[in-house]
N, C-alpha and C positions, 0 to 999 in steps of 0.2 A: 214107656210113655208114647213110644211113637207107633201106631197101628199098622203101619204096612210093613214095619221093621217086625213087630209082635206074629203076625202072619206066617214069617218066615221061619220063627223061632221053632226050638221043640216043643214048648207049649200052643204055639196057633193062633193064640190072642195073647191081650194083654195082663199084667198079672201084676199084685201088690208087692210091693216091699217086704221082705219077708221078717224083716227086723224093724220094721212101721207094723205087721202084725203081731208080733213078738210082744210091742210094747202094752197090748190092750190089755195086757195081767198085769196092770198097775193096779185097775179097778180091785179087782178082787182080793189081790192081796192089804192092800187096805182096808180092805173091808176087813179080812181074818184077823189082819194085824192091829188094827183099831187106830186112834191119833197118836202119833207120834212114832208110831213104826216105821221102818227103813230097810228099805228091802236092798240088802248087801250083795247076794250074787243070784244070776240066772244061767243056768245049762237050758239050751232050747235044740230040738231036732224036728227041724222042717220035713214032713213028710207025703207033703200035697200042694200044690200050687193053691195062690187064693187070687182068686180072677176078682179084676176090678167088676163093682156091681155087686159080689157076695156079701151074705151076712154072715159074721163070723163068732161064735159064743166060745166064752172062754169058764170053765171052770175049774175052781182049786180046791182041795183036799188040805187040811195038817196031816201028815205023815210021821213027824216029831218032834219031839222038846228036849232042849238041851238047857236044860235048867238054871246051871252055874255061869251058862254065858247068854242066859234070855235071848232064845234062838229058839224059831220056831221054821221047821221042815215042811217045805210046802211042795205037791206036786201037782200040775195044772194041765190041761188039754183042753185044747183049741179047737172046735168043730164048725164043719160049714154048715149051710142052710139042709144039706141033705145029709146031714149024721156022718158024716168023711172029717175024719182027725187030720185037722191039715200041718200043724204043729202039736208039741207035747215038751214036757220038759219040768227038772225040777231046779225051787230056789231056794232062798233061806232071808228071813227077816229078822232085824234085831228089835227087840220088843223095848219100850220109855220104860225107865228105873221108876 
């Protein structure tokens, strides 16, 4: 948050939260998972800084279905404004009876 401390960093400026970027795959997975879904776990691996100011799209995939416990396999990636995967990572949602 603080600019002259960011400067000194490895990164050189300032940079987002990386689990305040993580959380933007709410969107999507609600989308996949439609109302009433519940999105149970996320594995996430940070692979690029997101500098405050980017724009950052997130897209998900179904990857699988587990039938007998209404669980749907999802796998998502995170890109900045210049096609750089700045996150990646898979989760799982449990689908309304």
């Amino acid at each position: 948050m603080d600019e002259e401390f960011a400067r000194s960093s490895r990164w050189g400026k300032r940079i987002a939260h990386g689990m305040l970027v993580a959380g933007l795959v709410t969107q999507t997975l609600s989308e996949l998972g439609g109302e009433g879904a519940v999105h149970v776990s996320q594995g996430v691996s940070f692979q690029a800084p997101v500098y405050i100011g980017d724009t950052v799209t997130v897209a998900s995939e179904v990857t699988g279905k587990v039938e007998e416990k209404r669980r749907l396999l999802v796998t998502s990636t995170w890109t900045n404004q210049d096609g750089v995967t700045v996150l990646s990572g898979e989760g799982e949602l449990l689908l309304p009876r």
